[in-house]
C-alpha positions in Angstrom: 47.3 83.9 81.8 47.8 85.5 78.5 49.0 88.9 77.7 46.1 90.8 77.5 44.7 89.9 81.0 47.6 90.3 83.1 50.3 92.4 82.0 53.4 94.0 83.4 51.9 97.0 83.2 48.4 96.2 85.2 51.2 94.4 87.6 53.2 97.1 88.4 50.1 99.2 89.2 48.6 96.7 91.1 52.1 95.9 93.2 51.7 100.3 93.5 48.9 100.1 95.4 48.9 97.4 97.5 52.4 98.4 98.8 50.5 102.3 99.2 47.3 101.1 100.2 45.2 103.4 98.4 45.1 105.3 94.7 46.1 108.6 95.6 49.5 107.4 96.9 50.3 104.7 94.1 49.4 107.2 91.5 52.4 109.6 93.4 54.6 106.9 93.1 53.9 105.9 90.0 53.2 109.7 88.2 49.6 108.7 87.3 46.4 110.6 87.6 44.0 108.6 90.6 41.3 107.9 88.3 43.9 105.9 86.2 45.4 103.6 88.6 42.1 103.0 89.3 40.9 101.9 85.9 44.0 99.8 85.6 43.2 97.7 88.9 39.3 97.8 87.7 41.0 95.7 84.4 42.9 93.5 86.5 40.1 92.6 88.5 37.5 92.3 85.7 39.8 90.3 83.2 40.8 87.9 86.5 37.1 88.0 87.3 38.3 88.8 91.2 38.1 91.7 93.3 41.9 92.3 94.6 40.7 95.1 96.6 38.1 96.0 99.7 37.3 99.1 99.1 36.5 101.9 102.2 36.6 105.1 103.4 40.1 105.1 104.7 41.5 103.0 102.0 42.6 100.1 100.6 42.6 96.3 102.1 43.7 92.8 99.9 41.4 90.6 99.5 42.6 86.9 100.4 42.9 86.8 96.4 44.7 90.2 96.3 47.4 89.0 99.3 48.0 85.9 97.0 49.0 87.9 93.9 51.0 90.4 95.6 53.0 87.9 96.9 53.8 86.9 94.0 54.4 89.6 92.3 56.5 91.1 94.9 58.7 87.9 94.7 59.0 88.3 90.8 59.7 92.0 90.9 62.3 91.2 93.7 64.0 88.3 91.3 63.7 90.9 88.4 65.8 93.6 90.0 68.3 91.1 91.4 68.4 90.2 87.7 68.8 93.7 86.1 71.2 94.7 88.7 73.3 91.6 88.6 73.5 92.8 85.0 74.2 95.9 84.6 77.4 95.7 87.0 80.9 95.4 85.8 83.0 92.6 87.2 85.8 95.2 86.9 84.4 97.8 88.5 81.4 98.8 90.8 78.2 100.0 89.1 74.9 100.0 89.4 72.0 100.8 92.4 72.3 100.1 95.7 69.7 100.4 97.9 70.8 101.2 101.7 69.2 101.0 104.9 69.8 101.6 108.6 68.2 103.3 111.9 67.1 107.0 111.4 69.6 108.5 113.5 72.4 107.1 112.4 71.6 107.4 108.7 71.2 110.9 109.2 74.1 111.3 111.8 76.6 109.3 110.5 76.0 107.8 106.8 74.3 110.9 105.0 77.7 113.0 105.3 79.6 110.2 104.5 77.7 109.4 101.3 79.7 112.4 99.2 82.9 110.7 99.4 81.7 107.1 98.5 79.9 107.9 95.5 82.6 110.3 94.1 85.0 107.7 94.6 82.9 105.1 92.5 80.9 107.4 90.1 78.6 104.4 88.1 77.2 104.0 91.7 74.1 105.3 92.4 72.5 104.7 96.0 69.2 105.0 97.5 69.1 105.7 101.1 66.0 104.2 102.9 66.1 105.3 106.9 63.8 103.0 109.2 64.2 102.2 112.8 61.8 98.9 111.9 64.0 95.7 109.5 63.1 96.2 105.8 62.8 92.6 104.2 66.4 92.0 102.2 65.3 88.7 101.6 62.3 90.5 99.2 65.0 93.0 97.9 63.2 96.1 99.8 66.8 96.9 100.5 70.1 95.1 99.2 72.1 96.1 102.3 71.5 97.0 105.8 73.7 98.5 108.1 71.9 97.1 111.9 72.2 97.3 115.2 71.3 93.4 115.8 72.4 90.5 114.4 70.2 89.5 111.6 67.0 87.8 112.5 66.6 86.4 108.6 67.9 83.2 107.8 69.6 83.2 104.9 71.6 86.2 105.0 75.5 87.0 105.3 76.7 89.1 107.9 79.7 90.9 108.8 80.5 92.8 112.3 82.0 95.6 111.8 82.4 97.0 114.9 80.5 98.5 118.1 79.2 102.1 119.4 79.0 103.0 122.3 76.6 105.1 124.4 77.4 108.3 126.3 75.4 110.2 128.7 75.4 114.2 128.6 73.6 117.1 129.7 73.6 120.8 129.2 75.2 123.5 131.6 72.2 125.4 131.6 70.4 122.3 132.7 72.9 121.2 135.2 73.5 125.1 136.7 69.4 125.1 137.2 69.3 121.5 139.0 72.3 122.6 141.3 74.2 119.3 141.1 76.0 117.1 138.5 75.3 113.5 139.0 78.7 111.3 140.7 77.0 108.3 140.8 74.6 106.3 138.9 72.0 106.8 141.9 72.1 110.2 141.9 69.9 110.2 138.7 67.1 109.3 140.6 67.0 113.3 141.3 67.1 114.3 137.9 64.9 114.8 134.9 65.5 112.2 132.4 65.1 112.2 128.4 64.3 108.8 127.1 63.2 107.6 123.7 59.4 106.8 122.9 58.0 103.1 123.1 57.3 103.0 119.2 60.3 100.7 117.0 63.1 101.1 119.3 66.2 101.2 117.1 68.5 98.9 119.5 67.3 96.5 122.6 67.3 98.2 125.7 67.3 101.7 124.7 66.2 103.0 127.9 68.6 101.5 130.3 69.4 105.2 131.3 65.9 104.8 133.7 67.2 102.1 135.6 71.0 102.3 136.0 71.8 102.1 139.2 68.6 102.2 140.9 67.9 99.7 143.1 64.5 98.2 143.9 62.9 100.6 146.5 63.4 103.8 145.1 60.6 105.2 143.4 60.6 105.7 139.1 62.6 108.1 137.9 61.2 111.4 136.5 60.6 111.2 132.6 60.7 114.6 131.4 60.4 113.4 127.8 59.8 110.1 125.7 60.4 110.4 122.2 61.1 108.3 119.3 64.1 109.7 117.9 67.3 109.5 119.3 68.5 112.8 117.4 65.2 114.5 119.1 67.0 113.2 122.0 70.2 114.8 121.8 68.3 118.0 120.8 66.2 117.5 124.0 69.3 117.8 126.2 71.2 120.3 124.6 68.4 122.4 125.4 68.5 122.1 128.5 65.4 119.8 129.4 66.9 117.3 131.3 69.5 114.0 131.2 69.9 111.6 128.2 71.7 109.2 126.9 72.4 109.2 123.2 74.6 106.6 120.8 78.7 108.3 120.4 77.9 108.5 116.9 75.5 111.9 117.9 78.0 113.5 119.7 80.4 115.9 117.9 80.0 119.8 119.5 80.2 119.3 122.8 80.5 122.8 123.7 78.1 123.3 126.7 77.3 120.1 127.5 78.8 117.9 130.0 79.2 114.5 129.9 77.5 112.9 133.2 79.1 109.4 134.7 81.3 109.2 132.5 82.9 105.9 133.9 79.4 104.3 134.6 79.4 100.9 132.5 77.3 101.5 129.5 76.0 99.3 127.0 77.3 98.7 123.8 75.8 98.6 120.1 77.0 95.6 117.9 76.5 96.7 114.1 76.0 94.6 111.3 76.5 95.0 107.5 73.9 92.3 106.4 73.0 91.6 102.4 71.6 88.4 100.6 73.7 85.6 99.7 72.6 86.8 96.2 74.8 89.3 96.6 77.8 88.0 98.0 80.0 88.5 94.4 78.1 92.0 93.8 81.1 94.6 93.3 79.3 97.3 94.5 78.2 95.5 97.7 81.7 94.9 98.4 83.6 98.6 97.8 80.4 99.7 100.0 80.9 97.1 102.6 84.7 98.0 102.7 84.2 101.8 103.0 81.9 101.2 105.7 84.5 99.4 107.8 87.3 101.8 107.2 85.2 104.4 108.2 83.9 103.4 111.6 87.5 102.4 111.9 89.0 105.8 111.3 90.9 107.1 114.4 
């Protein structure tokens, strides 16, 4: 291909918009008008003499020529910023980008408030923080680090335990002073309102163990007050007074009017993960980020 007919710039646009799926959205990303992004692809398409793009009301779908190219391109753009961040980083010291993810909740719970004292201790690090309950690809450098609640399903990868998280179960006074009782064994929950989380990208396996701990086979399903997909909805569910929950340790801090229910009930435990490419195995600022993390979840 020469320069004319596919260059970096057309590329970028196109990668844009097939990650966004339409022109409004890549022009956002991108800070271009709509009816740009749109002549750029039209180039791309004309000067390659194929349509990347099915066109409809709702948006935008590859063609079987478009999925080719993008996959290509993402793999370039993925070597390219291994590349550039490989570097721009200081064997002496850490620098550069790093580009975090994790669940939701315990991005927000946990890592957000610990973020101010990493980067002030290691100023030429800059982060991006990208919170999804469903695996971002590190193999295609969508992230460079993940902090998971699984072992890593991606070959290829290192991984490092760095320790567990357990699960409590709590409910509010006001909720508990209303239903009359507080729960002294697992069975009593089958005369409680329960909070459970949602059936859309369960962070961990078996997030809802709460609806069947010790209930045995006859008795009937357990009121579900609420299903939600967020565990921090969760915990705001119960301290409200709505009914029973179970939430990871890590979401517990104020316990004031709440009580925690079964408290010697065998719950499960969370394995986490910090997971990055092999690429990255020597990256400075991998490692400082790795090693904060661990003395952190390790802090009394």
């Amino acid at each position: 291909m020469t320069q004319n007919r596919m260059d970096w710039d057309k590329l970028r646009v196109f990668h844009a918009v097939a990650e966004a799926g339409s022109f409004t959205h890549a022009g956002d990303t991108l800070n271009l008008s709509q009816s740009a992004v749109s002549r750029q692809i039209s180039a791309l398409e004309e000067a390659l003499s194929v349509p990347l793009f099915h066109r409809h009301a709702r948006g935008l779908i590859l063609t079987e020529q478009g999925e080719q190219l993008n996959r290509t391109v993402r793999e370039v753009f993925a070597k390219l910023a291994m590349t550039e961040a490989q570097l721009t980083e200081s064997k002496e010291r850490a620098a550069g980008r790093l580009k975090v993810t994790t669940t939701h909740s315990f991005g927000v719970a946990w890592l957000a408030p610990r973020l101010k004292t990493f980067l002030e201790r290691y100023p030429d690090v800059s982060m991006t923080l990208l919170l999804d309950d469903v695996d971002l690809d590190l193999a295609m450098r969508e992230a460079d680090v993940a902090i998971r609640m699984h072992p890593p399903r991606q070959p290829d990868l290192v991984q490092r335990s760095i320790g567990e998280m357990r699960w409590q179960i709590w409910a509010s006074d006001a909720y508990l002073k209303t239903a009359g009782r507080v729960p002294e064994r697992p069975e009593d929950l089958d005369q409680h309102r329960l909070i459970l989380f949602g059936d859309r990208k369960p962070p961990v396996l078996d997030v809802n163990w709460l609806a069947d701990l010790g209930r045995s086979e006859s008795s009937s399903r357990r009121i579900r007050a609420l299903e939600v997909n967020s565990l921090q909805a969760v915990m705001i569910a119960i301290r409200s007074g709505l009914g029973i929950g179970a939430v990871p340790d890590y979401l517990v801090e104020n316990t004031a009017g709440m009580t925690r229910i079964l408290p010697h009930a065998k719950t499960p435990k969370i394995d986490m993960f910090f997971v990055y490419p092999e690429e990255l195995r020597n990256s400075k600022r991998v490692g400082v980020f790795r090693d904060f993390i661990v003395a952190e979840i390790n802090r009394p």
